[in-house]
C-alpha positions, -999 to 999 in steps of 0.1 A, spaced: -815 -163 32 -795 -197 27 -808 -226 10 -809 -260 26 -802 -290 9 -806 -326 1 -785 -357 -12 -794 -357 -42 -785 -316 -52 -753 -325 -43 -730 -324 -72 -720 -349 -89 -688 -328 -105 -658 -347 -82 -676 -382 -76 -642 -396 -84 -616 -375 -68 -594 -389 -41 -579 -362 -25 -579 -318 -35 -602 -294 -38 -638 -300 -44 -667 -265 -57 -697 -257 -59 -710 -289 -40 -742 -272 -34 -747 -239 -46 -714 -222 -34 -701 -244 -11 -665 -252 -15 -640 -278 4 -605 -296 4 -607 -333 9 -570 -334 28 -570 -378 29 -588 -404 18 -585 -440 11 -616 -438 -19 -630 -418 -41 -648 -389 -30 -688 -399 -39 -677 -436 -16 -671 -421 18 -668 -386 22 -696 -369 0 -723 -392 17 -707 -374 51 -708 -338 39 -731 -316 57 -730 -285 38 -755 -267 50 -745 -271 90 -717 -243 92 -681 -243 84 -662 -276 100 -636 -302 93 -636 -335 102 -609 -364 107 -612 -398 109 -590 -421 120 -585 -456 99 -612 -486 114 -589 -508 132 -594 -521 174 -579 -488 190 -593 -492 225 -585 -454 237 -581 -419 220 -571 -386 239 -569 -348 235 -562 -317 249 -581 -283 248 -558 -257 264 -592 -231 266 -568 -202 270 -563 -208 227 -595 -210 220 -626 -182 218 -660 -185 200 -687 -158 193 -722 -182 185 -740 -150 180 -750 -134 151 -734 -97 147 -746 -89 112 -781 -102 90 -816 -110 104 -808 -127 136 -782 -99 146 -780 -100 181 -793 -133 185 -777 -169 196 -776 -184 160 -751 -211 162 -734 -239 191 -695 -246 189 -684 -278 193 -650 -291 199 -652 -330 200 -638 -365 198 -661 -393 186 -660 -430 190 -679 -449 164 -686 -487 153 -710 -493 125 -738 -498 154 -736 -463 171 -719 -429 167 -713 -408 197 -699 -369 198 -681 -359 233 -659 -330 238 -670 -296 246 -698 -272 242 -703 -236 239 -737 -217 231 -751 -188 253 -726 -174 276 -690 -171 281 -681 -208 291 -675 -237 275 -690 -271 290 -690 -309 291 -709 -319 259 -720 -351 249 -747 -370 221 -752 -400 207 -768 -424 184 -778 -465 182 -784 -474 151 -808 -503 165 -827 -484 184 -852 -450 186 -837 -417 202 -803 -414 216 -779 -432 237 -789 -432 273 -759 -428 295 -751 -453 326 -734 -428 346 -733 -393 329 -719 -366 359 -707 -334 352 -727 -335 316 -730 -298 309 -717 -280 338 -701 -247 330 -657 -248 332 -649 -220 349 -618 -199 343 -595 -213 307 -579 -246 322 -571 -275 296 -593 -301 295 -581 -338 285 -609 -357 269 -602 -394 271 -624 -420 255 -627 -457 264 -639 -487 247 -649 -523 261 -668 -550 268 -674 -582 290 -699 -609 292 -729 -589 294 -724 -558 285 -704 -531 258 -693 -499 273 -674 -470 267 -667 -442 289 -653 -406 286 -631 -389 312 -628 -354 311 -599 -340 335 -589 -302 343 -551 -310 339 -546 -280 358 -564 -285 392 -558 -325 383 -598 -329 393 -625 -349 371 -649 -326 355 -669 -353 336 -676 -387 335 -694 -406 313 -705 -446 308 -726 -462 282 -734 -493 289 -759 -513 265 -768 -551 259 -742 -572 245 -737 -567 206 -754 -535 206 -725 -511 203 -700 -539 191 -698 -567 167 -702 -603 175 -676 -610 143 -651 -585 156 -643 -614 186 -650 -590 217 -625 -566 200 -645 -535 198 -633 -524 163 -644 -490 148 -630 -458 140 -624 -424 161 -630 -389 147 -617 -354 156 -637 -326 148 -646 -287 155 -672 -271 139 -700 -240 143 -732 -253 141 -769 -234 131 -794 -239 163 -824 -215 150 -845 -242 127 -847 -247 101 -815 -252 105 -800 -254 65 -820 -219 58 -804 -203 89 -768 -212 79 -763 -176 70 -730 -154 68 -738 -141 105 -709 -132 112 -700 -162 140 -667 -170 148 -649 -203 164 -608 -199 164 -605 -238 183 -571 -255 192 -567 -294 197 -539 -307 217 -523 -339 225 -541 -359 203 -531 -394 210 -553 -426 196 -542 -463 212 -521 -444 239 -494 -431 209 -494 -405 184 -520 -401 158 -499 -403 131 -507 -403 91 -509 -440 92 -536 -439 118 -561 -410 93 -578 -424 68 -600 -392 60 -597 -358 62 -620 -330 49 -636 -295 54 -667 -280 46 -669 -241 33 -636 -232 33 -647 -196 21 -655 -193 60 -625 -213 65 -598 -187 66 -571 -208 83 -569 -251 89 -539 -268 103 -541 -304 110 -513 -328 121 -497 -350 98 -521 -338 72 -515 -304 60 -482 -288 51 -481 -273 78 -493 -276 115 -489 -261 151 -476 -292 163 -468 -328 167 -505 -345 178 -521 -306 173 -547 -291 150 -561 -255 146 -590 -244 128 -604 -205 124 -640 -205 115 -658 -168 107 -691 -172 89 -684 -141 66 -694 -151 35 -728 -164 22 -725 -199 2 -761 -209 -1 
């Protein structure tokens, strides 16, 4: 049975490290900080969920990018979210997610693509004010959740804005290869809720890429187990601002249990990748690390 943890059991071994390889966070849990503008205990060890199933995470550097875009070609990419060894065997244990996330320091919001019971992925999105209780309530939200059918790519395409009244942002997800909307999305809250008044109607935050293979049998830190789940998950295209997401544009860059990590390549980060604008991530949960 895996332990689940708290802030504080975290330790404190690699506080000051900028970038390499960090051990033994909690209990086993291992990692590689890949890029970061501070030390390790100022940005990304507040961010490290060990104890939610093997991920990476990159995020861009906080600037007033108004757009970011991938691709997910679902033809490269298979998941398993059931257990096939240990005490759930045979049961749904986990939910993969394959996401791009637009954030301010008023709200976070994950939007990208699902995959739980079943054999397709879907339209996935969640989100969190700051300022207020519960999550973000959606203006328009169609196509939320509806299975994709077939292995098209999907283009995810985020939005940010504002006017008079209001701050928005909107997602757009397209099957590229029928050319057809399969999702859209609109938040739309009261001025200075999602934005800044300082930032001058510029809607300044970061953007963050992300695939990860997440425990959904609570509690969920004790049911992080070595259940033998699988996510192999390709991200295409990756464009923030309408260009390339280059190394100028990534501040951070980290994973978390890399023993369940058996292979991470990420643009512009590692030595080497599958692509310009491309990252690929294999997640197998075979090896327990708490």
């Amino acid at each position: 049975m895996s332990k689940a943890h708290d802030n504080p059991a975290l330790s404190n071994e690699f506080d000051a490290m900028i970038t390499g390889k960090y051990t033994n966070l909690f209990e086993q849990v291992s990692g590689t900080v890949f890029k970061s503008s501070l030390p390790f205990i100022e940005y990304v060890k507040p961010r490290c969920e060990v104890d939610a199933g093997a991920h990476y995470y990159l995020h861009s550097t906080f600037d007033n990018y108004k757009t970011a875009s991938m691709t997910v070609d679902l033809s490269e990419v298979s998941a398993n979210c059931y257990a096939t060894k240990g005490p759930n065997k045979g049961k749904q244990t986990r939910n993969a997610y394959i996401c791009l996330t637009p954030t301010t320091s008023k709200m976070i919001c994950d939007i990208g693509l699902v995959k739980g019971s079943g054999e397709k992925w879907a339209p996935f999105a969640w989100g969190k004010i700051w300022a207020k209780e519960g999550s973000i309530e959606y203006f328009v939200k169609d196509g939320l959740g509806e299975p994709i059918d077939g292995t098209p790519t999907i283009e995810v395409k985020v939005e940010k804005y504002s006017d008079d009244d209001y701050d928005y942002f909107k997602a757009v997800m397209t099957n590229l290869d029928e050319n057809n909307v399969i999702c859209t999305l609109v938040v739309r809250e009261d001025k200075w809720t999602i934005y800044n008044k300082d930032d001058e109607f510029e809607p300044w935050g970061r953007f963050v890429r992300f695939a990860s293979l997440v425990p959904m049998i609570p509690p969920y830190g004790v049911n992080d187990t070595a259940d033998g789940s699988y996510l192999d998950a390709t991200l295409r295209n990756c464009k923030i601002g309408g260009k390339t997401w280059t190394d100028k544009e990534i501040e951070f860059a980290w994973s978390i249990q890399d023993e369940n990590v058996p292979h991470i390549e990420l643009s512009a980060i590692t030595p080497t990748s599958i692509g310009i604008d491309a990252d690929r991530v294999i997640i197998k949960h075979e090896h327990q690390v708490h």
